[in-house]
C-alpha positions as semicolon CSV with decimal commas, in nm:
position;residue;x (nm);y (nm);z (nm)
1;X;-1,017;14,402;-7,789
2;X;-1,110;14,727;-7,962
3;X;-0,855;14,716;-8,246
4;X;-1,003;14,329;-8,313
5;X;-1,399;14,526;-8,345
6;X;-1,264;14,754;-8,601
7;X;-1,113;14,463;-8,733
8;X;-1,460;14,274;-8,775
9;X;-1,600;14,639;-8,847
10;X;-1,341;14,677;-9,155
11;X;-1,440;14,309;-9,251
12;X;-1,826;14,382;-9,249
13;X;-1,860;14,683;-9,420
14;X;-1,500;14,758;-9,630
15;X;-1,435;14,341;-9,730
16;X;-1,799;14,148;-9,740
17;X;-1,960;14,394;-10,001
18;X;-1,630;14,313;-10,226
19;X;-1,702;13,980;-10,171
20;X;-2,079;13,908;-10,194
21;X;-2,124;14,150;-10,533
22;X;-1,997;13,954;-10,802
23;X;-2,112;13,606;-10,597
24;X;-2,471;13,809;-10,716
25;X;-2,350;13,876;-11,023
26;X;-2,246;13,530;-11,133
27;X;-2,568;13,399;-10,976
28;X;-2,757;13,631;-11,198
29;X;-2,602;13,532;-11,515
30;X;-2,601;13,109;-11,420
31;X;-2,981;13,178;-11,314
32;X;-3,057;13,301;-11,674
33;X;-2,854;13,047;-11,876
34;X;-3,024;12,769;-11,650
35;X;-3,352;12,875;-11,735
36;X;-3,292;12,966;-12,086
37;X;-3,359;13,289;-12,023
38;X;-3,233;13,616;-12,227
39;X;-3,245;13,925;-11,985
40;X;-3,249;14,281;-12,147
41;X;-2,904;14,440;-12,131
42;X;-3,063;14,746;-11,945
43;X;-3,158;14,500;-11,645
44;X;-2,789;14,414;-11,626
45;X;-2,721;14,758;-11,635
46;X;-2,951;14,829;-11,340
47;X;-2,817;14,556;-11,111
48;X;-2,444;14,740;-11,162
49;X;-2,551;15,071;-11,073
50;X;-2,744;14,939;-10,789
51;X;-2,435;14,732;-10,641
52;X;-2,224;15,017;-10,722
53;X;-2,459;15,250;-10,523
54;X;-2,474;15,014;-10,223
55;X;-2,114;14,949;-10,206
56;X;-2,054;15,315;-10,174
57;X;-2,276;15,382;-9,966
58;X;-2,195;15,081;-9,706
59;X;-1,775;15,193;-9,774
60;X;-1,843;15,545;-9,819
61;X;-2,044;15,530;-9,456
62;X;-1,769;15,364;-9,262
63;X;-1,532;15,625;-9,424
64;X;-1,713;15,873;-9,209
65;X;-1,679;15,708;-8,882
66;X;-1,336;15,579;-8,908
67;X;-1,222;15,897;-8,999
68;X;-1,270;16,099;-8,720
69;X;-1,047;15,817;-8,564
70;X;-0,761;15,780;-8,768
71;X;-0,468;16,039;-8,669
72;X;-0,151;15,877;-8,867
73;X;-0,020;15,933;-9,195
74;X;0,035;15,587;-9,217
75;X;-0,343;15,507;-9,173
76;X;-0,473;15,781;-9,409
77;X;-0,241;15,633;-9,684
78;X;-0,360;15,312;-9,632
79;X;-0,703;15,382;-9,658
80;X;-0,649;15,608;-9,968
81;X;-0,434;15,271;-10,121
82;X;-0,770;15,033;-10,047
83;X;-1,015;15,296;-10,169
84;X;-0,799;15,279;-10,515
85;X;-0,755;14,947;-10,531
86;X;-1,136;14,877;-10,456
87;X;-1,300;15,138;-10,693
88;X;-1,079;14,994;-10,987
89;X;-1,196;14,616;-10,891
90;X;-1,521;14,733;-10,900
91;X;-1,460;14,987;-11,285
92;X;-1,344;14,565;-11,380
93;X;-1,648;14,405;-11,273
94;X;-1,874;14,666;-11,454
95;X;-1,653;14,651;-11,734
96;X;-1,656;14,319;-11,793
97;X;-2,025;14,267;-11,739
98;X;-2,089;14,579;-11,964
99;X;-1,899;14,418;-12,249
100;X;-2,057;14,125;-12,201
101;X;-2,438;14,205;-12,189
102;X;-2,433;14,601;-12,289
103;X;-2,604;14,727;-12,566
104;X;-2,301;14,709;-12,827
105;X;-2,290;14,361;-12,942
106;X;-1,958;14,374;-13,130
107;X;-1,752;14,227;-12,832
108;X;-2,071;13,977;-12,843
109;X;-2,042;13,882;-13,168
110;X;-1,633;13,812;-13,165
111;X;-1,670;13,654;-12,839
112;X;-1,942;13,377;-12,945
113;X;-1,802;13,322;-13,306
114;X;-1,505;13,295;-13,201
115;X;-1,531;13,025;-12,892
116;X;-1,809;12,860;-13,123
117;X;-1,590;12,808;-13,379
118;X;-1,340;12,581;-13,140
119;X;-1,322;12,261;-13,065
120;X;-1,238;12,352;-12,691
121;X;-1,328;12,622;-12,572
122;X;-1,686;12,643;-12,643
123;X;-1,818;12,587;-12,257
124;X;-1,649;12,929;-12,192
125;X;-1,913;13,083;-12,426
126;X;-2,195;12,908;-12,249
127;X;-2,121;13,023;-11,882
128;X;-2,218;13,337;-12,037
129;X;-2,492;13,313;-12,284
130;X;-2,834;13,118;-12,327
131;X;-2,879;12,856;-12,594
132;X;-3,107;13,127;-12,781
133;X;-2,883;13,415;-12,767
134;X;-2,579;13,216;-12,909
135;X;-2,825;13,049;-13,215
136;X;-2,876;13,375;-13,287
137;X;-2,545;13,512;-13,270
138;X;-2,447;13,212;-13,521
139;X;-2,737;13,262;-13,747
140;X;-2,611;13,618;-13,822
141;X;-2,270;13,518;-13,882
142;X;-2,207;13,194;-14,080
143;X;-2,084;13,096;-14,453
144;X;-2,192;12,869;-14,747
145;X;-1,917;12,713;-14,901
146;X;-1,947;12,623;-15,303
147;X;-2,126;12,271;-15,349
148;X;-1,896;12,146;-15,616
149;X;-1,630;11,916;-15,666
150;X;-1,264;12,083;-15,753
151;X;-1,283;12,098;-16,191
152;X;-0,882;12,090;-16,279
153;X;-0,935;12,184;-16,569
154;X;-0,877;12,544;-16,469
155;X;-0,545;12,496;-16,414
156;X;-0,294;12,585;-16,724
157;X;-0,019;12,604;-16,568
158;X;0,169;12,788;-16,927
159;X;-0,056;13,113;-16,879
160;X;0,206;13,367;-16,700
161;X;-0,024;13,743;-16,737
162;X;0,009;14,033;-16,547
163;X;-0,351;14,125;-16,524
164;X;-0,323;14,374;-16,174
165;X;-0,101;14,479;-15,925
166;X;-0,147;14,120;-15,787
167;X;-0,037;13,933;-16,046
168;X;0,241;14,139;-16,081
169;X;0,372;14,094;-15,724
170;X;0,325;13,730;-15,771
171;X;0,462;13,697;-16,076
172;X;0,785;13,924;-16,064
173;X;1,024;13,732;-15,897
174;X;1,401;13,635;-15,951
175;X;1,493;13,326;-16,178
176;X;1,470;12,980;-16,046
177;X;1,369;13,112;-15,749
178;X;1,130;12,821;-15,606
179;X;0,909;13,101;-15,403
180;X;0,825;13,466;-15,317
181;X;0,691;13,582;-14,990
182;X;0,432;13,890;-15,011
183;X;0,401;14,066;-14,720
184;X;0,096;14,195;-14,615
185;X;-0,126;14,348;-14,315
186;X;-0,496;14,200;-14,234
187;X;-0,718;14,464;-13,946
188;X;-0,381;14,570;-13,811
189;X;-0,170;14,186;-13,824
190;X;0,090;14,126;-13,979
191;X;0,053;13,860;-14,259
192;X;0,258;13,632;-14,495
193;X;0,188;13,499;-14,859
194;X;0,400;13,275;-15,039
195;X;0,408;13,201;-15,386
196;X;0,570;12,878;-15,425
197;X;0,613;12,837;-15,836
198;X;0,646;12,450;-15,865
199;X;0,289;12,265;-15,743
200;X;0,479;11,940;-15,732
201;X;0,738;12,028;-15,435
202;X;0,393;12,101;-15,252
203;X;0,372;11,801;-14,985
204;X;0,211;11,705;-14,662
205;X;0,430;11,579;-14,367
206;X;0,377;11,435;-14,049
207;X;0,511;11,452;-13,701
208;X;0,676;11,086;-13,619
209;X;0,467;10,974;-13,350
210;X;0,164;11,085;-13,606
211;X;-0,172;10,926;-13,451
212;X;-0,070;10,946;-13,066
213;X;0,210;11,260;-13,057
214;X;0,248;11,615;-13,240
215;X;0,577;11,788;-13,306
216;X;0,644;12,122;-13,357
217;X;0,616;12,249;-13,733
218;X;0,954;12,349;-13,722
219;X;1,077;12,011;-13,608
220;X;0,890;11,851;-13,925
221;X;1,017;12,084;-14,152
222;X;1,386;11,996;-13,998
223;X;1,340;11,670;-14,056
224;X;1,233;11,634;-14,363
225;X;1,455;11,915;-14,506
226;X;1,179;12,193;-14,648
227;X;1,258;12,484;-14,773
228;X;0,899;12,590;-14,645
229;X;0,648;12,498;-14,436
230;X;0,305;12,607;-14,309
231;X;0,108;12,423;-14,077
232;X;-0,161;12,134;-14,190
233;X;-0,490;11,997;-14,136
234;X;-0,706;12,004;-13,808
235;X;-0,646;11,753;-13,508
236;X;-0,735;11,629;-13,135
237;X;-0,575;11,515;-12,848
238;X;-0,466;11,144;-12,779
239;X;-0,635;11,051;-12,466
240;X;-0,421;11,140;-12,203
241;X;-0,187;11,284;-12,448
242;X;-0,205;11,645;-12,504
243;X;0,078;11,708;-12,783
244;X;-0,202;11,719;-13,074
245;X;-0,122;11,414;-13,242
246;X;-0,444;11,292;-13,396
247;X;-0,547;11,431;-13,742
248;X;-0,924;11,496;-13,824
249;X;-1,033;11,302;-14,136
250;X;-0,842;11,167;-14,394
251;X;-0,435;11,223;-14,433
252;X;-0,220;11,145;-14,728
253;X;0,121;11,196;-14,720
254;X;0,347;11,044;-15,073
255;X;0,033;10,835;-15,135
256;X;0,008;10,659;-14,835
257;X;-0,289;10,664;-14,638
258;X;-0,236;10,800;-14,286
259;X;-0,593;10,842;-14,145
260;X;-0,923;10,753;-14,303
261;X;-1,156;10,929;-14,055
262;X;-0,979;10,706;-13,800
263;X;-1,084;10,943;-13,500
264;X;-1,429;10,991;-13,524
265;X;-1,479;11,142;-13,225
266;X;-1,263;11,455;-13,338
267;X;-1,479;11,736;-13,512
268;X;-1,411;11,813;-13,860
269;X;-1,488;12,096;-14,093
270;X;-1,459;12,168;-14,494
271;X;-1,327;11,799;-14,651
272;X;-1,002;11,685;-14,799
273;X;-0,749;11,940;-14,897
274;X;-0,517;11,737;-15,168
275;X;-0,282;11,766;-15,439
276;X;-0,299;11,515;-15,695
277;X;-0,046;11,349;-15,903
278;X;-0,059;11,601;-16,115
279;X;0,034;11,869;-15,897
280;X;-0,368;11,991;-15,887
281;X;-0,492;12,110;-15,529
282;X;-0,838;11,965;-15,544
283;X;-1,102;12,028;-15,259
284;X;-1,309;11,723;-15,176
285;X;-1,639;11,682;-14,956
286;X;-1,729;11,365;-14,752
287;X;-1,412;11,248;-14,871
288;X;-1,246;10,876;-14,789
289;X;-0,905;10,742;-14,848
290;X;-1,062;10,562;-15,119
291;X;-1,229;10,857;-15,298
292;X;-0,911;11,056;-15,243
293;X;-0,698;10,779;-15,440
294;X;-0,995;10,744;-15,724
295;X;-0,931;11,124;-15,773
296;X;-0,513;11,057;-15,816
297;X;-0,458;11,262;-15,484
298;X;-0,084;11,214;-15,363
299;X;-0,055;11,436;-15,054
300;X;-0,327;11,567;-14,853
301;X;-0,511;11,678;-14,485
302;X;-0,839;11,790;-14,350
303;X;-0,982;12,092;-14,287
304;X;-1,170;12,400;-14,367
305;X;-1,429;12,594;-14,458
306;X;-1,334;12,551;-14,847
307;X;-1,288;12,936;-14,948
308;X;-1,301;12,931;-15,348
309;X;-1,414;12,642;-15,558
310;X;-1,383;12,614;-15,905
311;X;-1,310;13,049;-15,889
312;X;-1,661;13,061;-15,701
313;X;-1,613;13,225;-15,354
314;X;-1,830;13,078;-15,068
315;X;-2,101;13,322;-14,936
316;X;-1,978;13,475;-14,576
317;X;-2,260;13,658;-14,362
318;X;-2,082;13,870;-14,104
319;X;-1,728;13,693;-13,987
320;X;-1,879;13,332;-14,132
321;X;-1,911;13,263;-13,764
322;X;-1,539;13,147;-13,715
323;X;-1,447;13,511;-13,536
324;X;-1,123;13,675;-13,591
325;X;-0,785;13,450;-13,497
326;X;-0,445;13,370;-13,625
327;X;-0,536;13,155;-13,989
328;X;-0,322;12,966;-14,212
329;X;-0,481;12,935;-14,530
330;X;-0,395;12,721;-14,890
331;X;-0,472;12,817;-15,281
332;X;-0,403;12,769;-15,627
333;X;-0,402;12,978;-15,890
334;X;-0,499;12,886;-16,283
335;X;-0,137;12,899;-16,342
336;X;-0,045;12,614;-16,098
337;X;0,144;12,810;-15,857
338;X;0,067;12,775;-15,482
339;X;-0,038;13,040;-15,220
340;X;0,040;12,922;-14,853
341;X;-0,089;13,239;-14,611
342;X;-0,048;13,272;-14,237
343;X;-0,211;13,565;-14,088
344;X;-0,153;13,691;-13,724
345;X;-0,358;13,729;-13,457
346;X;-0,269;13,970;-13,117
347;X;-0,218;13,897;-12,765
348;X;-0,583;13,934;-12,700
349;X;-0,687;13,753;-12,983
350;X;-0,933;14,023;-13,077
351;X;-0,775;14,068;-13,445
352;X;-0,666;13,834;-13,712
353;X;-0,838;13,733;-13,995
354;X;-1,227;13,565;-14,043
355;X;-1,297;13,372;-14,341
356;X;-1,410;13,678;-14,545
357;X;-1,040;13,795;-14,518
358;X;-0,918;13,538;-14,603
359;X;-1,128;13,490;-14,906
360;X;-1,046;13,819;-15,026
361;X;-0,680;13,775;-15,029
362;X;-0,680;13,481;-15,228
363;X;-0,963;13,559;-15,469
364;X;-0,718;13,931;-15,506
365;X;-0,361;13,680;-15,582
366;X;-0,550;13,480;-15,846
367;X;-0,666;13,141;-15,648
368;X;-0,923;12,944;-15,815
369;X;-0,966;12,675;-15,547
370;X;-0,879;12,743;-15,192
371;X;-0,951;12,680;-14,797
372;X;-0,908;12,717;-14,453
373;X;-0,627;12,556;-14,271
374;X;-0,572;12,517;-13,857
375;X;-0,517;12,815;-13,733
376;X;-0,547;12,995;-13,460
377;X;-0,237;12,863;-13,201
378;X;-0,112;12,620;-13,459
379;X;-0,038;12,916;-13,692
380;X;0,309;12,890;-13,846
381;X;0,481;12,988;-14,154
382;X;0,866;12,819;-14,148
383;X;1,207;12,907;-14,300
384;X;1,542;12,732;-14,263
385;X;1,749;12,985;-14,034
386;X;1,956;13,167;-14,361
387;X;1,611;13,260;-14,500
388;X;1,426;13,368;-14,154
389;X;1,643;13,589;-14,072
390;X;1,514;13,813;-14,315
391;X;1,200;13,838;-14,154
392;X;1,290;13,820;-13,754
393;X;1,619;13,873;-13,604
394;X;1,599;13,636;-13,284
395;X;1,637;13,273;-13,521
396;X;1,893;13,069;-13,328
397;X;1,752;12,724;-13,440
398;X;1,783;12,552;-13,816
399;X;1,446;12,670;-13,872
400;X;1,226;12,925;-13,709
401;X;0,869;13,059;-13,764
402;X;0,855;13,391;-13,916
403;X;0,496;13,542;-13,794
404;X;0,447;13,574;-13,439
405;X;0,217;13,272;-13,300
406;X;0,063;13,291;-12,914
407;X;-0,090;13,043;-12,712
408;X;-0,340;12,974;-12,496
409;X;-0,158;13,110;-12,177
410;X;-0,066;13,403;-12,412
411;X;0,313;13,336;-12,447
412;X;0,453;13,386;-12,790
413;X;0,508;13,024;-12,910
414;X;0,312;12,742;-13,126
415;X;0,214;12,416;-13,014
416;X;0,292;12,006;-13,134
417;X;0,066;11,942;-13,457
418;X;0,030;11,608;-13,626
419;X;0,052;11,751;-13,997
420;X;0,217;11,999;-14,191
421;X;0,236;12,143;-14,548
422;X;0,574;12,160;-14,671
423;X;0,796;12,265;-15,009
424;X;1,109;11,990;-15,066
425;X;1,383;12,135;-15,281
């Protein structure tokens, strides 16, 4: 009978305060988002200390009168092992509620922009945060793409100049080789550019149950022999089909007409992201299949922001409100070669690229029309197994990726995608 009161004592004063503190919390935070309410980080600050405080004192009080009773090792150790294990649960809870409504809004800023800037993930952002404070999280970081229409004109494909250190890494190369890949490192990540010299081996492919079922990249690649592949345009989900089969917009792939906005319900950013008939990579608002074909476009998918247009580089206030994540991005330089980038991203998913990154790099290799691809997850740059070998020494399969995708659930591996952007022999 006495052991079960200590029991109840133990639950009372060691177990409920555990309990009931971040039940408070959470009914804090889902008070002010429900009332539209934006509460000073210093009140948040003052509710921690003041559960801290009582938890210590309620804990720190039974301490006192258990122990005059306890007279094992065994108990002492114990007690020691649940006073550890509770002080760091309660470091977490601060922590977390610190990073989330302290006075340093960097983790604020990433955190927003970056669930924003997805298609599924942006309820997570508003357990958090009001309506107000997440408009004005966006309105500090956001971007203006160029309002024009690609001009191919600027594309001479004879001019061969090495005007930097750029061009020269770009251009130096060994004869008839059909690409180069530049390695690079963006805030920490490893990254991967590669120049592929012929426009016209530049093509989009699909997965085979395209419009209902994804593959993986490296699957497409396999099948349709490439010698390089990076991942395509954005997609969706099938209903009741999670394999990302669905591609936003419009999709050409060898002039046929894949999608023409078929989906509507999937969300879809930048335009069309063709090459034409004459191996031109042409960047095309509020496009159709019909205005893709009056502009001779061949191949093509949908996605974005559009980075450079016409050499003209969008304007990007802060991250351009799509955070930091894996990116796969596509450009063109005057001289008709291609630039196909994939940029990492870490386990946390706090570095990577934003769009002003990625703008850089392709305004610094020459690219005078260029966008956004999927990234994030879908992030993959592909080589048959010979030439990925040279970049990771696990490739067992015919082709492999060679930068270092992660999931959702954190594992190191892509997911299915309905389009990719390939180079044929």
């Amino acid at each position: 009978m006495k052991d079960k009161k200590e029991k109840m004592k133990c639950f009372w004063f060691r177990v409920l305060p555990i309990i009931l503190i971040p039940i408070l919390g959470s009914m804090t935070i889902v008070s002010t988002h429900s009332t539209r309410l934006i509460i000073k980080p210093v009140n948040y600050i003052v509710y921690i200390l003041l559960s801290l405080f009582i938890y210590m004192l309620i804990v720190g009080f039974f301490i006192l009168r258990k122990r005059k009773k306890e007279k094992t090792k065994k108990a002492k150790i114990k007690r020691i092992i649940l006073s550890i294990i509770a002080t760091l649960y309660i470091l977490c809870a601060c922590a977390c509620l610190f990073l989330l409504y302290g006075p340093y809004d960097k983790f604020r800023t990433w955190f927003i922009s970056t669930s924003m800037s997805t298609m599924s993930h942006q309820y997570i952002c508003q357990w958090f945060y009001s309506d107000e404070e997440i408009n004005k999280v966006i309105n500090s970081n956001y971007m203006v793409e160029v309002n024009e229409e690609t001009n191919t004109d600027l594309i001479d494909m004879e001019e061969e100049t090495y005007a930097n250190e750029y061009e020269k890494q770009i251009l130096q190369r060994d004869k008839d080789a059909d690409y180069k890949i530049i390695e690079l490192e963006v805030n920490g990540q490893k990254a991967y550019l590669a120049a592929v010299y012929d426009p016209s081996k530049v093509k989009v492919a699909t997965s085979r149950g395209v419009g209902t079922t994804g593959q993986y990249a490296t699957k497409i690649a396999e099948q349709n022999n490439a010698i390089l592949a990076v991942n395509g345009g954005g997609f969706g989900n099938a209903p009741g089909n999670q394999t990302g089969g669905r591609p936003t917009g419009v999709t050409l792939a060898g002039g046929k007409v894949i999608t023409d906005n078929t989906y509507s319900s999937d969300a879809q950013s930048g335009g069309l992201i063709g090459m034409t008939y004459d191996n031109k990579l042409v960047l095309i608002k509020n496009a159709t299949a019909a205005k893709a074909r009056n502009m001779n476009v061949r191949d093509g998918v949908s996605w974005g922001p559009f980075l450079i247009v016409n050499g003209k580089k969008s304007f990007i206030k802060g991250n351009g409100g799509w955070g930091y994540a894996a990116r796969t991005a596509i450009g063109q330089r005057s001289d008709g070669i291609i630039l196909l980038l994939a940029v990492n991203s870490n386990s946390t998913r706090t570095k990577g690229a934003d769009m002003g990154d990625l703008t850089e790099i392709m305004s610094n290799y020459g690219a005078v029309n260029a966008s956004n691809l999927d990234g994030g997850t879908s992030t993959v740059m592909i080589l048959p197994k010979k030439e990925a070998l040279k970049y990771r020494s696990d490739c067992t399969d015919a082709y492999c990726y060679i930068n270092d995708p992660v999931d959702s659930a954190l594992r190191h591996k892509t997911r299915g995608i309905p389009t990719t952007i390939i180079v044929t022999k």
